[in-house]
C-alpha positions, 0 to 999 in steps of 0.5 A, a space after each residue: 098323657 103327653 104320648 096319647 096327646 102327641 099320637 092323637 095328633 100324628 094320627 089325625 093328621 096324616 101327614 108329616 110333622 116336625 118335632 124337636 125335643 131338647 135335652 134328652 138324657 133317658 133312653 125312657 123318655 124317648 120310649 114314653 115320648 115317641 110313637 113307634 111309627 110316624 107318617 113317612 116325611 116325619 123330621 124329628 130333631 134332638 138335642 142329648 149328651 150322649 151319642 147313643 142310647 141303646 137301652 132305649 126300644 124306640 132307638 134300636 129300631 130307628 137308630 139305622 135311620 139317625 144322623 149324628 151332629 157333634 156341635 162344637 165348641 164357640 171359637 175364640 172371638 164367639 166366645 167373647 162376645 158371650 163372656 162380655 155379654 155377661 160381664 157387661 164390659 163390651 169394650 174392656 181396657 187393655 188390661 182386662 182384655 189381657 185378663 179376659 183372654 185367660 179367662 175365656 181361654 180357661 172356659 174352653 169354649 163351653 157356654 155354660 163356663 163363659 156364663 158362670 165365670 163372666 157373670 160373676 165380673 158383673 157390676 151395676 156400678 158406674 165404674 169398673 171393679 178391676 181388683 174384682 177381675 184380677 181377683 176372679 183372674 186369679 182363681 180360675 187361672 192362675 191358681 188352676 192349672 187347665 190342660 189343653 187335653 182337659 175335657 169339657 166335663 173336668 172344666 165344668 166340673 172345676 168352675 162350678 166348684 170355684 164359684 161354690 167354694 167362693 161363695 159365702 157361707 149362708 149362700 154355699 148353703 141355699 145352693 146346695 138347698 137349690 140342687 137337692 131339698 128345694 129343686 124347682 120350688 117356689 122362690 117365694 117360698 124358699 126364702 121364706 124357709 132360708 129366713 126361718 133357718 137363718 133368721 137374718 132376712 137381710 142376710 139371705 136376700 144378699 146370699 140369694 142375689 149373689 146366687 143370681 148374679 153368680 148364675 148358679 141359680 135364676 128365677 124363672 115364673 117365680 120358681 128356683 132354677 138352675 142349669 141341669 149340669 150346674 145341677 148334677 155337680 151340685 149334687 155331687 157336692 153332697 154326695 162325695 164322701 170327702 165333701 164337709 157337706 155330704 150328707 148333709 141333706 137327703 132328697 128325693 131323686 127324678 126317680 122318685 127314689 131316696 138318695 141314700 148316704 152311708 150317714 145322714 149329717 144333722 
């Protein structure tokens, strides 16, 4: 629908259109988006993970016409102001600045890992929690060893796995329930789910917000959200033969297919 929609336009128009798509992952997606021809002018900007999709038709035939930008990582100081707008300290003691600097280091300049592992130093309390930052200080630095050649996948890959292994029980379990069985499903209806598993309804509210405040799940128009990358190495928890929780629950993918196991865990 959405292809007839967008070539309809561009026909009836006549004339040069912008058109930005953001976080493309499947060279079908650009194949069932895009019409093979656009009025000359036409700009289009995308965003991906990947360099070059070259399964994709519509990309063998436009691909001599593409340019390449590499976004780099934040500088130190952009990094910063990112890791204290989700720690809530915008002004932090010597101590902790001492402790930050490790930490947004331990980020690589990635975002997503500044936002994981800052979120997690947030506090509505009046006063700062500086056990709370040695502690998160602790994990994330001085038990993880992070090499400067590390790539922005293997530092992504280790916090997410911190923040899950510090997660509490009930909440290690409505994580991975986010990132398989109960993907973009109604919050609502989720915890109402999560209490009947649980039957602790005060329980699961305080696993939920610590998820939220974790930022490994957020709510957006009252469905269940999380980050695609946060959610892929959710899913790899599941998935790895080593994990206590693989197979512990079976979905269907985004290509509508079954994620098989060797053996299912009930």
């Amino acid at each position: 629908v959405l292809l007839t929609v967008l070539s309809d336009f561009v026909k009836q128009q006549g004339r040069e259109v912008l058109l930005v798509i953001d976080n493309v992952w499947e060279a079908e997606q650009l194949d069932a988006l895009l019409p093979r021809q656009f009025c000359k002018g036409t700009r289009i900007i995308m965003t991906s993970r990947f360099t070059t999709m070259p399964q994709s038709d519509w990309w063998k035939v436009h691909q001599r016409h593409l340019q390449h930008y590499q976004l780099e990582v934040l500088r130190s100081d952009m990094a910063t102001q990112v890791f204290r707008t989700h720690t809530g300290v915008p002004d932090p003691s010597a101590e902790l600045c001492a402790l930050e600097k490790d930490l947004t280091a331990a980020c690589g300049g990635l975002p997503l890992a500044l936002k994981v592992v800052g979120s997690q130093l947030y506090t509505d309390a009046v006063r700062i929690d500086h056990r709370l930052w040695r502690e998160v200080h602790t994990d994330f630095v001085v038990r993880r060893s992070w090499a400067p050649q590390d790539t922005s996948e293997k530092r992504l890959e280790g916090i997410v796995a911190l923040s899950f292994q510090n997660l509490s029980g009930t909440a290690q379990h409505m994580f991975l329930d986010c990132v398989s069985v109960l993907t973009r499903e109604a919050s609502k209806r989720a915890l109402t789910i999560w209490e009947a598993l649980w039957g602790d309804q005060g329980g699961v509210v305080r696993a939920f917000r610590e998820l939220q405040r974790r930022a490994l799940v957020w709510v957006n128009e009252g469905h269940l959200v999380v980050h695609d990358v946060i959610l892929l190495l959710g899913q790899a928890i599941i998935l790895d033969q080593k994990s206590l929780f693989y197979g512990s629950r079976v979905w269907v993918g985004d290509d509508n297919r079954l994620v098989q196991f060797d053996k299912v865990r009930v």
